[in-house]
ROSE-4610 file (N, C-alpha, C; in Angstrom, 1 decimal, always signed):
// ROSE-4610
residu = [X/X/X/X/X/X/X/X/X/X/X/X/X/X/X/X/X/X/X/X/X/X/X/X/X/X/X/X/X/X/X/X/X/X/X/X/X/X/X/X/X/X/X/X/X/X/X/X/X/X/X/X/X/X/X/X/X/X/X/X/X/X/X/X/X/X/X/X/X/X/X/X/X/X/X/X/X/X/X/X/X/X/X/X/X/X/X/X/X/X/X/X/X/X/X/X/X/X/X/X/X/X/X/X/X/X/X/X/X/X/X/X/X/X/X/X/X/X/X/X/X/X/X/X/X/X/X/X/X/X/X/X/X/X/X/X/X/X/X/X/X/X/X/X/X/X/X/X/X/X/X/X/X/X/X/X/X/X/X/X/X/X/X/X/X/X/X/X/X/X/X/X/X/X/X/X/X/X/X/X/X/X/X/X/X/X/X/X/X/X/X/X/X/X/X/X/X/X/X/X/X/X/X/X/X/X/X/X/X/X/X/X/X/X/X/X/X/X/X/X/X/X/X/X/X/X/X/X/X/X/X/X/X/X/X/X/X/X/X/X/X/X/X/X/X/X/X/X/X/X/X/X/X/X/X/X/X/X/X/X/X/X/X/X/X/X/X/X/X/X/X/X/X/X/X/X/X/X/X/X/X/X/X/X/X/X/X/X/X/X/X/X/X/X/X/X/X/X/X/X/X/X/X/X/X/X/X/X/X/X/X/X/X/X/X/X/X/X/X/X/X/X/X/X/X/X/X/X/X/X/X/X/X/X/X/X/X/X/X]
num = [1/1/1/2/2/2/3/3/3/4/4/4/5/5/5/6/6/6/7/7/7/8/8/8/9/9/9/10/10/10/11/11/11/12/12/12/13/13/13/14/14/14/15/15/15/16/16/16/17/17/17/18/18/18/19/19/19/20/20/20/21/21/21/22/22/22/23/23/23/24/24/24/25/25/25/26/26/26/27/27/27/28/28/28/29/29/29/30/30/30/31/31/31/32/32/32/33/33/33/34/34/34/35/35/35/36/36/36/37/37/37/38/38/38/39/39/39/40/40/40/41/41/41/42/42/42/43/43/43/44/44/44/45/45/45/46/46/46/47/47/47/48/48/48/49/49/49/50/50/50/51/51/51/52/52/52/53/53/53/54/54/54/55/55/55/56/56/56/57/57/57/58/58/58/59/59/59/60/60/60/61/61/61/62/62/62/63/63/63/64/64/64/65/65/65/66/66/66/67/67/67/68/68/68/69/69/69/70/70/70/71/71/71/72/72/72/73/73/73/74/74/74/75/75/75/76/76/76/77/77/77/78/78/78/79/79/79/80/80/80/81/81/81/82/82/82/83/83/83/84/84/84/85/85/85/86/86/86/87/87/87/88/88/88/89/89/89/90/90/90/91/91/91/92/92/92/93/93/93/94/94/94/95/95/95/96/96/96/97/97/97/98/98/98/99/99/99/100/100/100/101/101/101/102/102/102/103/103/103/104/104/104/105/105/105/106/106/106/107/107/107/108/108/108/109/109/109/110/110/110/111/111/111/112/112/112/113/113/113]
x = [+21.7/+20.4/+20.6/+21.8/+22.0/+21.9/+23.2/+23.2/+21.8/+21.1/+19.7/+19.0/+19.0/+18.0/+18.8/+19.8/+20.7/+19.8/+20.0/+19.9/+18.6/+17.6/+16.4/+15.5/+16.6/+16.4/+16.6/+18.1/+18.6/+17.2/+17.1/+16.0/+14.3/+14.3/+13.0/+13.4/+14.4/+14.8/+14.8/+15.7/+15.3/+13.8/+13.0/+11.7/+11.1/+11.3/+10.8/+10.8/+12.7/+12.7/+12.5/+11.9/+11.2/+9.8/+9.3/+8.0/+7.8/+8.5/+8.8/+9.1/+9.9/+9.3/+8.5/+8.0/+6.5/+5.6/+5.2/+4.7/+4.6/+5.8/+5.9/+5.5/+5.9/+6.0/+4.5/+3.1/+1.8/+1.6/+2.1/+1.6/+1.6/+2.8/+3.1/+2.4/+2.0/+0.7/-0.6/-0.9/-2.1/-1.7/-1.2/-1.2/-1.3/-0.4/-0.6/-2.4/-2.9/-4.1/-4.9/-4.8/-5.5/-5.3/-4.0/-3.8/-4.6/-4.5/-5.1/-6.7/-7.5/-8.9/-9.3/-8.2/-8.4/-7.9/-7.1/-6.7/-8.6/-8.7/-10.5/-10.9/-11.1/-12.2/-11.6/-10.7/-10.6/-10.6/-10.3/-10.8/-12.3/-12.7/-14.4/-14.8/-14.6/-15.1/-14.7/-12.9/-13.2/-13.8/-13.7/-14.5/-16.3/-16.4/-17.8/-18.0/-17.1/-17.1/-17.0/-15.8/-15.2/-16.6/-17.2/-18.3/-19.7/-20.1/-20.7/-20.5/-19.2/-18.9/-18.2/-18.2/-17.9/-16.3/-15.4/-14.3/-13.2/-12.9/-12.5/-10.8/-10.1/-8.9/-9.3/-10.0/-10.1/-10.5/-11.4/-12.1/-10.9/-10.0/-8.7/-7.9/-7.5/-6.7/-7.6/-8.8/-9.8/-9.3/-9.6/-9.3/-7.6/-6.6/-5.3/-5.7/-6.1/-5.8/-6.7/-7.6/-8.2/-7.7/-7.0/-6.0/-5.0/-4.3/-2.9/-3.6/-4.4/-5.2/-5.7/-6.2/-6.5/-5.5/-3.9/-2.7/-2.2/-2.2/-1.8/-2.5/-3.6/-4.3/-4.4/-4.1/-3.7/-2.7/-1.4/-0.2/-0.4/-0.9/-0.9/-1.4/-2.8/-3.9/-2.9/-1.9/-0.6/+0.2/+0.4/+1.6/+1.1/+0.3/-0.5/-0.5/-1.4/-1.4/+0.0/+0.8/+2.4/+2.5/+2.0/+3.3/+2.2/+0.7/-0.3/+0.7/+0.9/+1.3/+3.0/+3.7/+4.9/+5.0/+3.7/+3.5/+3.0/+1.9/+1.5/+2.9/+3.9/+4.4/+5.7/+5.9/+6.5/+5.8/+4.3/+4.4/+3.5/+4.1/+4.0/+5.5/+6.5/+8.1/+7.9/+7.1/+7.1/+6.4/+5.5/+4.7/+5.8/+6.6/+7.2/+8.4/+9.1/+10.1/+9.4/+8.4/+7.8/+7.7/+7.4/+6.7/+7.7/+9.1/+9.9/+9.9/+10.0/+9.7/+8.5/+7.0/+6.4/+5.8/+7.2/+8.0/+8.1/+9.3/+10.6/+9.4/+8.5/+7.5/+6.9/+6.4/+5.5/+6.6/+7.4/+8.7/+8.9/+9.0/+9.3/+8.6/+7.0/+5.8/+5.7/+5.9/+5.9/+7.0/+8.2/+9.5/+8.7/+7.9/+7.9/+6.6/+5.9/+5.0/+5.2]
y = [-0.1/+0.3/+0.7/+1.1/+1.9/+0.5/-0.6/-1.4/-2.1/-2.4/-3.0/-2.6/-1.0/+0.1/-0.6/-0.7/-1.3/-2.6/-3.5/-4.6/-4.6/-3.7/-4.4/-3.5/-2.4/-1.8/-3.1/-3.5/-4.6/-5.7/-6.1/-6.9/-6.5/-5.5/-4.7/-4.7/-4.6/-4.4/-5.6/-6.5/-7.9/-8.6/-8.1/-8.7/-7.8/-6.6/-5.5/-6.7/-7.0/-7.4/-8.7/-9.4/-11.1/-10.4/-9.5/-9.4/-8.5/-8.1/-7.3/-8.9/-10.0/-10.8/-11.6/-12.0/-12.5/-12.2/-10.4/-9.7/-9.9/-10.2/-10.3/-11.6/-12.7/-13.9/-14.0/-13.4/-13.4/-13.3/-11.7/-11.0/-12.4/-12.6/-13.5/-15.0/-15.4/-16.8/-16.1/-15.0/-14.5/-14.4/-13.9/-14.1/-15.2/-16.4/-17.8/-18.3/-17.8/-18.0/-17.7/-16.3/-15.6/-16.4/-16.8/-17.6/-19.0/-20.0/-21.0/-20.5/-19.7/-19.5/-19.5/-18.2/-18.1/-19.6/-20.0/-22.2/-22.7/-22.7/-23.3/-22.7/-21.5/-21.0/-21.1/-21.7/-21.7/-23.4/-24.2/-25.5/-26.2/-25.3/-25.2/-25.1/-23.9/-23.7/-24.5/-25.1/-26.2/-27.4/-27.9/-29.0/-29.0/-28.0/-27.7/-28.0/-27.6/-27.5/-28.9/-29.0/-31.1/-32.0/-31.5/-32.7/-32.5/-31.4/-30.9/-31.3/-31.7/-31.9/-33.0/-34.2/-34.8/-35.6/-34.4/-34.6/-35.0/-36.4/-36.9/-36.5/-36.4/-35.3/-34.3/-33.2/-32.0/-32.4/-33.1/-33.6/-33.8/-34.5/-35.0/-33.7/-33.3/-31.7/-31.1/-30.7/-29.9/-30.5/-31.7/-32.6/-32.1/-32.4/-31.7/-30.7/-29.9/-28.0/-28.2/-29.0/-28.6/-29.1/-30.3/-31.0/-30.1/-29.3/-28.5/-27.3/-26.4/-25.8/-26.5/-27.4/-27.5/-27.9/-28.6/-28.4/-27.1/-26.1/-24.7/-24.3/-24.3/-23.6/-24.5/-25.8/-26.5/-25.9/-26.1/-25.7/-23.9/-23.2/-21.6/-21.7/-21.8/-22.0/-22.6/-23.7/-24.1/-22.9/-22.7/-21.7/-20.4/-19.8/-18.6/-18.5/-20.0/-20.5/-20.4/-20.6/-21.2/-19.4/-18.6/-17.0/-16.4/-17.0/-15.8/-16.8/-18.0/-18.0/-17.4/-17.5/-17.0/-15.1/-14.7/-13.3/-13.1/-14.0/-14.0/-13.8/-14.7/-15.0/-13.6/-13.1/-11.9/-10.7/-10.4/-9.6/-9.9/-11.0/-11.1/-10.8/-11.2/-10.8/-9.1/-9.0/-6.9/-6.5/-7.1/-6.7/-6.6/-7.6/-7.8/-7.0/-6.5/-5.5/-4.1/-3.8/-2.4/-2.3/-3.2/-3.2/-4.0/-3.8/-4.9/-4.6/-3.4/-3.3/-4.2/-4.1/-4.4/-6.3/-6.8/-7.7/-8.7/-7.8/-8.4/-8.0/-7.1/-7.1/-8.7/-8.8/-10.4/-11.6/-11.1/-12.2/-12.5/-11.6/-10.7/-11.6/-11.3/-11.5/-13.0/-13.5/-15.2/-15.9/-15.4/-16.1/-15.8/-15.0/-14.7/-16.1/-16.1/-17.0/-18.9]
z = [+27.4/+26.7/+25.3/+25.1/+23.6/+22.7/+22.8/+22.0/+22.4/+23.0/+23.2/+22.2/+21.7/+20.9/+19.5/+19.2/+18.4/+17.9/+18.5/+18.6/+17.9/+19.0/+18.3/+16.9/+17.0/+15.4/+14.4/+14.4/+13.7/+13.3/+14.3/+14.3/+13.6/+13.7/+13.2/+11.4/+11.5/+10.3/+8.8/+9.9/+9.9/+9.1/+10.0/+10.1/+8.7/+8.7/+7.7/+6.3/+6.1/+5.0/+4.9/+5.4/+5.6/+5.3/+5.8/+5.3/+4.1/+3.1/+2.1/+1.5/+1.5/+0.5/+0.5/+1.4/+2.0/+1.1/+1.1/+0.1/-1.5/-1.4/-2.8/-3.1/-2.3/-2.8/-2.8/-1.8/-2.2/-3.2/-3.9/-4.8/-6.1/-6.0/-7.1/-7.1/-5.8/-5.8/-6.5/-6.0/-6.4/-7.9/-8.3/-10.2/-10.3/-9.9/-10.2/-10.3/-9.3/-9.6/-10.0/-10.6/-11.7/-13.1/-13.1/-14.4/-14.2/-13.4/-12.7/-13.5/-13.1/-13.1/-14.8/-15.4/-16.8/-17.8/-17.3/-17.3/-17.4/-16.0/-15.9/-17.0/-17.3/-18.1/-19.6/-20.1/-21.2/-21.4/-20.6/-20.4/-21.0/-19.8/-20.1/-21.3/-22.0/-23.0/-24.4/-24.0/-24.8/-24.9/-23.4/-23.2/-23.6/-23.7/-24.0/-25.5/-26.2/-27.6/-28.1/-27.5/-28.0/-27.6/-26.5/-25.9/-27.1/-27.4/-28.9/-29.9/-30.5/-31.6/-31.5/-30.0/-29.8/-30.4/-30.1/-30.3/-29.6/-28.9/-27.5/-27.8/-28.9/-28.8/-27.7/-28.1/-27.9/-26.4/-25.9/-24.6/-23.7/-24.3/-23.5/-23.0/-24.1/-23.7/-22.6/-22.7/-22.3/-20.6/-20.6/-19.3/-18.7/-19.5/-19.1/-18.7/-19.5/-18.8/-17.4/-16.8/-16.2/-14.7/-15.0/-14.1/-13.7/-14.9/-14.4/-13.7/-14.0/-13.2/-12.1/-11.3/-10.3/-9.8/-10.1/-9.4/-9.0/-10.1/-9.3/-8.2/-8.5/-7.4/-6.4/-6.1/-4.7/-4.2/-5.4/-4.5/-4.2/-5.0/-5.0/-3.3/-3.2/-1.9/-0.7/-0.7/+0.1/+0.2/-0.5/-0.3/+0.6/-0.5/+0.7/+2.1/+2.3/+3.9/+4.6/+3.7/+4.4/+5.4/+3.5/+3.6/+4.5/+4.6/+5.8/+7.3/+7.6/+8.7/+9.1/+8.0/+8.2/+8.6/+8.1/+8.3/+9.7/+10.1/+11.6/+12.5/+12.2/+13.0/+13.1/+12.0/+12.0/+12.7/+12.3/+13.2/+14.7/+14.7/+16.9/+16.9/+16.1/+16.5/+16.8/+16.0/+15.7/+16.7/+17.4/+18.6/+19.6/+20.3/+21.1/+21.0/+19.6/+19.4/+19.9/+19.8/+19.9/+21.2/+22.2/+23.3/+24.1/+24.0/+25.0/+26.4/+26.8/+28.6/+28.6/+27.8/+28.3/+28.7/+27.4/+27.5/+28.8/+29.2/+30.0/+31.1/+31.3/+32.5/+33.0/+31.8/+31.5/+31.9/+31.3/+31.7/+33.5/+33.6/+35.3/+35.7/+35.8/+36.5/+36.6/+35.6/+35.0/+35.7/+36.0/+37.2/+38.4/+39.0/+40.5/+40.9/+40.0/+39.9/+40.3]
């Protein structure tokens, strides 16, 4: 039983720091697409200006930034998804560490069947 309590501290512990950079690696998509947004909106406003003063240089660029912005925010919006399911799945690990009698019960019940 002791090494078991061992074991699955270890493991708890484990999971702690997979979801401590999980965390982080959010934190840091979400800036990506803060930047992504302030990209659109500075795009806009030049494409607004070049389409006024009809300046198809400026119209071009305007079109880049709006392209590389909508690349981030695909892959940022990917990623997210990746780190929200990689966190699901950590904590069902963390359900099942807290609750292992109630576990190996389910387990139990599921062989007699």
């Amino acid at each position: 039983k002791a090494e078991q309590k061992k074991e699955a501290k270890r493991n708890k512990d484990k999971l702690d720091v997979q979801d401590q950079q999980l965390k982080a690696e959010e934190e840091n998509l979400h800036g990506v697409l803060k930047t992504a947004e302030v990209l659109v909106s500075e795009a806009d406003d030049k494409l607004k200006k070049s389409i006024m003063q009809k300046d198809m240089e400026q119209m071009s660029v305007a079109q880049a930034m709006l392209e590389t912005a909508r690349q981030k925010i695909t892959h940022a919006y990917k990623s997210l998804s990746d780190v929200h399911s990689k966190r699901a799945v950590i904590a069902e690990k963390r359900k099942v560490l807290t609750s292992p009698s109630k576990h190996s019960h389910d387990t139990l019940k599921k062989r007699r069947v």
